[in-house]
Z-matrix of the N, CA and C atoms (Angstrom, degrees):
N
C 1 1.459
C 2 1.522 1 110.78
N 3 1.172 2 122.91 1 -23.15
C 4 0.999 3 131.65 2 172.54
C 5 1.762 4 131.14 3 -59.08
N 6 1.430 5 99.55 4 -11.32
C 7 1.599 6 114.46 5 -145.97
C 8 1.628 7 65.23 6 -116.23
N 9 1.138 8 136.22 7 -31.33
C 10 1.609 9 122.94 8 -174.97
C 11 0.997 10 106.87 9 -82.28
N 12 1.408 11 135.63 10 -38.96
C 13 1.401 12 149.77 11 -172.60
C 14 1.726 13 110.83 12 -68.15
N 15 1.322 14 95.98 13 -32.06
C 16 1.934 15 103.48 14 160.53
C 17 0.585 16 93.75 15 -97.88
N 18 1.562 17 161.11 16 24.18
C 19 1.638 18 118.53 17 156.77
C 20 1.568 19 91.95 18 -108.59
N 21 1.325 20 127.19 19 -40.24
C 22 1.443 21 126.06 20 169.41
C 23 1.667 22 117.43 21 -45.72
N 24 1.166 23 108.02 22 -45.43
C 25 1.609 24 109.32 23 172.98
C 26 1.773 25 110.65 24 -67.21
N 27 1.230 26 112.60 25 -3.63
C 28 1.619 27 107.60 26 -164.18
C 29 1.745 28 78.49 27 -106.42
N 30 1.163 29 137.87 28 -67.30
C 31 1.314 30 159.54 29 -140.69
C 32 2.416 31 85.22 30 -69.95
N 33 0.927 32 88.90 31 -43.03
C 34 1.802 33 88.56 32 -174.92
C 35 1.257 34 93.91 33 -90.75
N 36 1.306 35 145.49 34 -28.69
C 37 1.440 36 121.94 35 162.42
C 38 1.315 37 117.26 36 -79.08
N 39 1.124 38 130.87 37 -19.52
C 40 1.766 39 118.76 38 156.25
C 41 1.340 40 129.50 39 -84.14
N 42 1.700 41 109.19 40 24.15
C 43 1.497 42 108.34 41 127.19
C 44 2.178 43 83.30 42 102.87
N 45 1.275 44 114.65 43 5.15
C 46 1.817 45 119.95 44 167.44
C 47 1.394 46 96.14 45 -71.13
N 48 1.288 47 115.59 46 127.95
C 49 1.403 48 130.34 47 167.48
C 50 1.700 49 116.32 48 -110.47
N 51 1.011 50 105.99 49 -19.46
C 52 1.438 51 113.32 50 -172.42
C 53 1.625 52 103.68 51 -90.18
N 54 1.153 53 91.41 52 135.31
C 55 1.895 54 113.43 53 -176.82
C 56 1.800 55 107.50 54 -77.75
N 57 1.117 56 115.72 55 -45.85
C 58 1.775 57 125.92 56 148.71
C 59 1.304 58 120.34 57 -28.27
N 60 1.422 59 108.09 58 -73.31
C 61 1.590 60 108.76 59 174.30
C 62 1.506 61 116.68 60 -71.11
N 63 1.035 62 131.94 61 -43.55
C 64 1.660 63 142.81 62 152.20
C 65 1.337 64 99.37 63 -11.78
N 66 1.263 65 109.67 64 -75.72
C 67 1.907 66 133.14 65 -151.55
C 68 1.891 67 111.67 66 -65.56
N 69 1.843 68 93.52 67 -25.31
C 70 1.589 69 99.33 68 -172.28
C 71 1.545 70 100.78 69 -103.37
N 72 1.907 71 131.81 70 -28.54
C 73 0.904 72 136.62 71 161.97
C 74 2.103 73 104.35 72 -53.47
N 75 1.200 74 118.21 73 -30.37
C 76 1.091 75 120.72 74 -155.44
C 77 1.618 76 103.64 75 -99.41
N 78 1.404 77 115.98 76 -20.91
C 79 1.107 78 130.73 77 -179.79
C 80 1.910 79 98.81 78 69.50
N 81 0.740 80 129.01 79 0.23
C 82 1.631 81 113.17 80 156.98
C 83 1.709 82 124.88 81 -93.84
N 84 0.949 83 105.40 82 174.22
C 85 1.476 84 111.08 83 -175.51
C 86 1.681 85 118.77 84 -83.40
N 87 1.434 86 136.51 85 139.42
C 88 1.534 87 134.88 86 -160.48
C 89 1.717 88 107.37 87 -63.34
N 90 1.199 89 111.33 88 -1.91
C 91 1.702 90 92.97 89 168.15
C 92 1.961 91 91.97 90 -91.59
N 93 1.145 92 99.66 91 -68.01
C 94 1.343 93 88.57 92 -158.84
C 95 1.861 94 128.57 93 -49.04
N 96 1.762 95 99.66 94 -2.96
C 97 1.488 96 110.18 95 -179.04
C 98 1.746 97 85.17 96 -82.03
N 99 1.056 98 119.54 97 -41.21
C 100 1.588 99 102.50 98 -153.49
C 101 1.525 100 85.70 99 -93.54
N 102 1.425 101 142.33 100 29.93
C 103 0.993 102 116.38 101 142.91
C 104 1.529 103 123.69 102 -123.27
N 105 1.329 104 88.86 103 -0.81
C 106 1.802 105 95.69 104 156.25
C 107 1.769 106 101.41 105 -72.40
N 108 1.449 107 125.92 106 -48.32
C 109 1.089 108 105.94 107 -164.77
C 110 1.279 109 122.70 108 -57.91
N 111 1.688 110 112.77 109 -36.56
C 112 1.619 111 118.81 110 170.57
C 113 1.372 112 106.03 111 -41.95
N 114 1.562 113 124.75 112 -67.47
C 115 1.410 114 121.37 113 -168.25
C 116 1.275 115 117.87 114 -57.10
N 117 0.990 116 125.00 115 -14.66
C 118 1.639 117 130.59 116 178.82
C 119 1.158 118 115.02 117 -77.43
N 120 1.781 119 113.74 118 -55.51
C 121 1.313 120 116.98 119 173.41
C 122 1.768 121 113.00 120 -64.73
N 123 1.567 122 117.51 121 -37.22
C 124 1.600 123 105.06 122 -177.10
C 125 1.321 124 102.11 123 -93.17
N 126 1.655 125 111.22 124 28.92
C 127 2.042 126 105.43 125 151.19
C 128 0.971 127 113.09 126 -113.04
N 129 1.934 128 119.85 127 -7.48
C 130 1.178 129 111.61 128 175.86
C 131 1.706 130 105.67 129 106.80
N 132 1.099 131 106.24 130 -25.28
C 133 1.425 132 91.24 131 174.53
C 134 1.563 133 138.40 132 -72.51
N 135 1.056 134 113.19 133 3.80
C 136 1.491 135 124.03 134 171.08
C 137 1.554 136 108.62 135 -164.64
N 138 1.355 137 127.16 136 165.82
C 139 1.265 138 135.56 137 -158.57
C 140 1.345 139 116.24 138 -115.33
N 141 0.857 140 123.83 139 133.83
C 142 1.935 141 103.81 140 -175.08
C 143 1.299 142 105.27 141 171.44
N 144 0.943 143 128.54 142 -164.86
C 145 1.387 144 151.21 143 164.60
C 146 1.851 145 119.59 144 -164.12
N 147 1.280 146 120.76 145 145.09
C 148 1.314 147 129.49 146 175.84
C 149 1.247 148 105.92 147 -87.90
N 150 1.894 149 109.36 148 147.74
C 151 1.644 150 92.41 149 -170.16
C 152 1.327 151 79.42 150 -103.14
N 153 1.622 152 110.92 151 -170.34
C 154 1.874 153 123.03 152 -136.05
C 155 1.330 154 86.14 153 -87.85
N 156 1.335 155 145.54 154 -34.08
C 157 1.612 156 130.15 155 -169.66
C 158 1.303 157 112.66 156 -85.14
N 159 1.475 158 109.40 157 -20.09
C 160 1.633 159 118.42 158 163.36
C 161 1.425 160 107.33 159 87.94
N 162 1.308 161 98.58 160 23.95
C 163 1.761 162 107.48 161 163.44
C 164 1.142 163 132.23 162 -80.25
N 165 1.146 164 110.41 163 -10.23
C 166 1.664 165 115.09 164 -160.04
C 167 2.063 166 109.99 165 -160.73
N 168 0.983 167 106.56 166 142.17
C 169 1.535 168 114.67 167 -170.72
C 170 1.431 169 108.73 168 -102.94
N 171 1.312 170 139.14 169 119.20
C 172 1.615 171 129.22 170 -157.13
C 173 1.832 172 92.87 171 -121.52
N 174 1.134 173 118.17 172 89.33
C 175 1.445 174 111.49 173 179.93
C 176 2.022 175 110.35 174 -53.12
N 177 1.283 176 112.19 175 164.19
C 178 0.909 177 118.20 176 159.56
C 179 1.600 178 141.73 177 -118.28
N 180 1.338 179 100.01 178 -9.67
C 181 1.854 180 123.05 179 174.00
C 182 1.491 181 77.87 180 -49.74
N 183 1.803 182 86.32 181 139.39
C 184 1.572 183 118.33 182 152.61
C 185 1.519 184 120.50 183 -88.22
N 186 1.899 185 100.20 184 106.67
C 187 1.389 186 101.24 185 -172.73
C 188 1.598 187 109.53 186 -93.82
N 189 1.581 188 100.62 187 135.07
C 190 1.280 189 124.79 188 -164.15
C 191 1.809 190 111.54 189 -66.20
N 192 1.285 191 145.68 190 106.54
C 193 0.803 192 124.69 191 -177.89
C 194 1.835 193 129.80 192 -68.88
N 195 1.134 194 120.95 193 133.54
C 196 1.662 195 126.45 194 -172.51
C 197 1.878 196 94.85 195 -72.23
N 198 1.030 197 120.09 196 -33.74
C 199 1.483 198 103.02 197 175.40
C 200 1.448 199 125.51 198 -58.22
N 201 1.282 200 140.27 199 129.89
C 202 1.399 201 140.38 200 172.87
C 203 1.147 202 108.70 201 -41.69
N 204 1.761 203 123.92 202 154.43
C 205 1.247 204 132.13 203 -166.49
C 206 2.030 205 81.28 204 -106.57
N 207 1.331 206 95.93 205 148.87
C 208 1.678 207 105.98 206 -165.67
C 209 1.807 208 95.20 207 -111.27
N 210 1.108 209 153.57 208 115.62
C 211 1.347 210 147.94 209 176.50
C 212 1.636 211 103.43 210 -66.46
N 213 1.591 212 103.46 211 125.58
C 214 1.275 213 133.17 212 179.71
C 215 1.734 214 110.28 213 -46.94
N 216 1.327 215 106.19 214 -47.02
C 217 1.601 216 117.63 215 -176.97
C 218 2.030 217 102.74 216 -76.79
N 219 1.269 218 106.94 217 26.97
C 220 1.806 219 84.54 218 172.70
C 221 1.250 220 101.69 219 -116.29
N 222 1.638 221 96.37 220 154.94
C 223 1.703 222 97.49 221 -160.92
C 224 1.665 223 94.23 222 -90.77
N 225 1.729 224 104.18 223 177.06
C 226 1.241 225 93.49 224 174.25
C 227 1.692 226 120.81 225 -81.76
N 228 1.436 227 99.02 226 -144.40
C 229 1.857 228 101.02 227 178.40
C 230 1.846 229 94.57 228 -107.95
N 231 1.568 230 90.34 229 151.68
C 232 1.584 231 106.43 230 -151.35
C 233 1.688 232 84.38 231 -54.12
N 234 1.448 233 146.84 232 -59.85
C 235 1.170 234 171.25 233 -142.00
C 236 1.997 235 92.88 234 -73.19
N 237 1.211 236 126.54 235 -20.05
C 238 1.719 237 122.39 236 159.50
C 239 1.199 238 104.98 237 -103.01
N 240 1.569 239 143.79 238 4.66
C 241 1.331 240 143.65 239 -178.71
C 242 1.619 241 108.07 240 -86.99
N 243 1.684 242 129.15 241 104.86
C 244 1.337 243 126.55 242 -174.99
C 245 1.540 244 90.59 243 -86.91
N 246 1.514 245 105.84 244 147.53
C 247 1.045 246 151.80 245 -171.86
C 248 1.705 247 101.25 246 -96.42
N 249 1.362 248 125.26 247 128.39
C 250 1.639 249 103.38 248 175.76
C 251 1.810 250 93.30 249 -146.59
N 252 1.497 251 103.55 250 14.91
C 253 1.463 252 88.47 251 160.63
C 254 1.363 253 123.83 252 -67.20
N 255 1.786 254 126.36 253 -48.95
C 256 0.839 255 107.76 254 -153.47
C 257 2.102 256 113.98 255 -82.98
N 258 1.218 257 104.71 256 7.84
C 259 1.202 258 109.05 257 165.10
C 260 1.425 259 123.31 258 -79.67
N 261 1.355 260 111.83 259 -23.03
C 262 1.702 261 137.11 260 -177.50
C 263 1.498 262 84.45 261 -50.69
N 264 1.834 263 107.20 262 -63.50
C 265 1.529 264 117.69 263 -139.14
C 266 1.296 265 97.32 264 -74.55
N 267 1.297 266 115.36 265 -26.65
C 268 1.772 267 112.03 266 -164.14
C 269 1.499 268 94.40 267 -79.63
N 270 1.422 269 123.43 268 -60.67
C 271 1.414 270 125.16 269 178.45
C 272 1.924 271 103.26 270 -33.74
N 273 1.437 272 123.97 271 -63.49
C 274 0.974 273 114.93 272 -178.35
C 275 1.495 274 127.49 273 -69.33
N 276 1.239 275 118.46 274 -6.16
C 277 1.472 276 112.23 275 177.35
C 278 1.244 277 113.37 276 -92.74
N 279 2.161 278 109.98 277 -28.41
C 280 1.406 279 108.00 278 163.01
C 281 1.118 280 127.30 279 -66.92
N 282 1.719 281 124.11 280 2.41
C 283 1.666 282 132.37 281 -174.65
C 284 1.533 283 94.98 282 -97.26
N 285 1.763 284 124.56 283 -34.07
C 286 1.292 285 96.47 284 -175.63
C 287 1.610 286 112.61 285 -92.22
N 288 1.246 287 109.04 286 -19.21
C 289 1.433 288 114.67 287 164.57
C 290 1.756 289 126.59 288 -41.34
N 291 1.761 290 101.06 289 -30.44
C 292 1.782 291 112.95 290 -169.01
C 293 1.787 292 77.12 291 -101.87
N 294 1.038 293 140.37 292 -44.75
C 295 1.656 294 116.25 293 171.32
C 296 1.394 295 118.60 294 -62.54
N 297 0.657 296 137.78 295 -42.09
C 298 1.994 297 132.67 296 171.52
C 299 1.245 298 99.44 297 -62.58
N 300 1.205 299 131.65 298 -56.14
C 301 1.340 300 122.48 299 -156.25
C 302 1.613 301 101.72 300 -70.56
N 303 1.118 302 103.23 301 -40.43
C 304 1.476 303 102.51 302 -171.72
C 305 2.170 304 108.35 303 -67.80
N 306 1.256 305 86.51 304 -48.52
C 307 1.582 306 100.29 305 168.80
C 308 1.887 307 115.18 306 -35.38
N 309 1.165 308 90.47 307 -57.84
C 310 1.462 309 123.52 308 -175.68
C 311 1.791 310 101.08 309 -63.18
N 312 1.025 311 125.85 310 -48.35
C 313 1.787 312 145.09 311 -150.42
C 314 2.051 313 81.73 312 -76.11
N 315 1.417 314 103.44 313 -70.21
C 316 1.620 315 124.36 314 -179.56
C 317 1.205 316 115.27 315 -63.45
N 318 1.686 317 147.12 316 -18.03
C 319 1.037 318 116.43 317 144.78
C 320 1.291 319 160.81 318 -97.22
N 321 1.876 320 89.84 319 -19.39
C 322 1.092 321 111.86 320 163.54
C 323 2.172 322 128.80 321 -68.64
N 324 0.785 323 96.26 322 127.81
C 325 1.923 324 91.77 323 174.63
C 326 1.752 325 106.55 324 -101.70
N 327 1.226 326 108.11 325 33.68
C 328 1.740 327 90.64 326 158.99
C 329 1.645 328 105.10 327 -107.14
N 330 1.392 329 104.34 328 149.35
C 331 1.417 330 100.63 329 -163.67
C 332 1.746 331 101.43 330 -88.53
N 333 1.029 332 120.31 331 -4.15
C 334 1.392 333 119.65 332 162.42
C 335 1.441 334 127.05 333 -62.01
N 336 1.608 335 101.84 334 -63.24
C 337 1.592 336 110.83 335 156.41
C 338 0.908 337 123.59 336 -53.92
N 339 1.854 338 127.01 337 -14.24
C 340 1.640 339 106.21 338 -177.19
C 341 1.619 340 101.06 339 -85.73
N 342 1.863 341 118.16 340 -28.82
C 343 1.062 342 119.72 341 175.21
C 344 1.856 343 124.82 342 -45.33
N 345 1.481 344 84.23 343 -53.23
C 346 1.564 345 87.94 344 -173.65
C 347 1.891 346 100.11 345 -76.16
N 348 0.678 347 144.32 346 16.32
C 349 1.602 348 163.46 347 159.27
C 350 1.483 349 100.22 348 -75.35
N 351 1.282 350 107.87 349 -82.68
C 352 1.243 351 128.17 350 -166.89
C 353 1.640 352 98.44 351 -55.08
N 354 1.055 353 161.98 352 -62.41
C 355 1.472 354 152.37 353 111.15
C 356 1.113 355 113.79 354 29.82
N 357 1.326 356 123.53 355 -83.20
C 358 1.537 357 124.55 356 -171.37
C 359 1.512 358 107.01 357 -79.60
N 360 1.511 359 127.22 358 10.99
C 361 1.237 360 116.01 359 148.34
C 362 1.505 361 119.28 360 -95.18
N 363 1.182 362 113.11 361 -25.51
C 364 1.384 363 98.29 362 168.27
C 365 1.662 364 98.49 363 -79.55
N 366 0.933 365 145.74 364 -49.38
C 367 2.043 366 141.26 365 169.80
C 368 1.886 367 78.89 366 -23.35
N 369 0.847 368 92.04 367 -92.76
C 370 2.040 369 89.69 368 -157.26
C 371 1.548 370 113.91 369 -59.00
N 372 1.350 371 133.76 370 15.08
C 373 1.312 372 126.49 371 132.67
C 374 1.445 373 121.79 372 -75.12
N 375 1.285 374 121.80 373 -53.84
C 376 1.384 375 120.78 374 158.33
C 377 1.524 376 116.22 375 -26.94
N 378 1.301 377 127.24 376 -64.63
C 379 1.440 378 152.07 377 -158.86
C 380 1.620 379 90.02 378 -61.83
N 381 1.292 380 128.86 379 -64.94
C 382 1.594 381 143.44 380 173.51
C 383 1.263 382 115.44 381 -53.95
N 384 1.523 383 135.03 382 -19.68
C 385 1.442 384 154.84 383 -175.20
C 386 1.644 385 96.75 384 -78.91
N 387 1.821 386 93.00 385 -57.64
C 388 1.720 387 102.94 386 -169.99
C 389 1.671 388 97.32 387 -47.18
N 390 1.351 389 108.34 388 -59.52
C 391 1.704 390 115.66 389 -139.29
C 392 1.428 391 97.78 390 -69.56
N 393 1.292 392 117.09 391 -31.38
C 394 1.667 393 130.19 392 -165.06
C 395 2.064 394 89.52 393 -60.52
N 396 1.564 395 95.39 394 -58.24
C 397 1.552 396 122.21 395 -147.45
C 398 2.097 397 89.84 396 -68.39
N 399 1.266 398 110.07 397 -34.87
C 400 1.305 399 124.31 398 161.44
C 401 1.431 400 111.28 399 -35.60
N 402 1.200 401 108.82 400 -100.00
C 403 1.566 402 134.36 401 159.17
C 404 1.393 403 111.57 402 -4.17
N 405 1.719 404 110.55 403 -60.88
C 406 1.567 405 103.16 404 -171.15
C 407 1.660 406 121.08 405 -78.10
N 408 1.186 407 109.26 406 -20.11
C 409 1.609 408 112.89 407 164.65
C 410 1.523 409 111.09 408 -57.20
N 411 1.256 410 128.85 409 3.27
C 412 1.879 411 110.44 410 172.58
C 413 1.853 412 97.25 411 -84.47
N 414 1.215 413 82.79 412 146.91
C 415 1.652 414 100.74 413 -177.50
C 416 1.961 415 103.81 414 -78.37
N 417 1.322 416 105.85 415 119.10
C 418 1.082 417 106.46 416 176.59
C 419 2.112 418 118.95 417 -48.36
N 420 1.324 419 95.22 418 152.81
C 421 2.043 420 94.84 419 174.86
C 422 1.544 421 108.18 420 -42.54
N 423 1.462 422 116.74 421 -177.31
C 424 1.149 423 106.63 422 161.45
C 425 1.581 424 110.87 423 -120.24
């Protein structure tokens, strides 16, 4: 019985939950797997619990992961680091661009200058579109 009792403890640590596959890997029949499994778990030899229809075996050992633990404080590589100055600058040069022009549009009365005004205010909405539209592509924290 013993030689079942290791192969059941090997078979629930490689992650078989099912009492079916257990019982035919085990070559016994599904009552007597789920009542080896009770005795195992109330001797302590493996961790688990049976769920209530008694289909399935849900271990409870905390399995250790083989992947390296990565430290929370490392930064990334310079090449995932967004940059959001130069959207700052464009946003702000298209803000002073829509004040002159507009400045420019309102005081002057030649209708030439208000044209070329009227131009370089839409130029520095565009310009403010970029820097804004810049800006919003950084990937929020996590």
């Amino acid at each position: 019985m013993t030689d079942v009792r290791e192969q059941a403890k090997l078979l629930v640590k490689s992650g078989i939950s099912s009492v079916v596959i257990l019982s035919n890997r085990l070559g016994l029949d599904e009552d007597s797997t789920r009542t080896l499994l009770q005795e195992m778990v109330s001797a302590g030899e493996i961790l688990g619990y049976l769920s209530g229809d008694g289909t399935r075996f849900f271990s409870t050992e905390v399995k250790k992961s083989a992947a390296p633990a990565l430290p929370a404080d490392e930064e990334p590589p310079a090449f995932l680091r967004f940059n959001t100055t130069p959207g700052r600058i464009l946003a702000t040069l298209g803000l002073i661009i829509i004040i002159a022009s507009y400045l420019s549009l309102t005081l002057n009365s030649s209708v030439e200058i208000q044209n070329i005004s009227a131009g370089a205010l839409f130029l520095g909405i565009l310009v403010m579109c970029g820097g804004c539209y810049w800006i919003s592509m950084r990937k929020t924290p996590p």
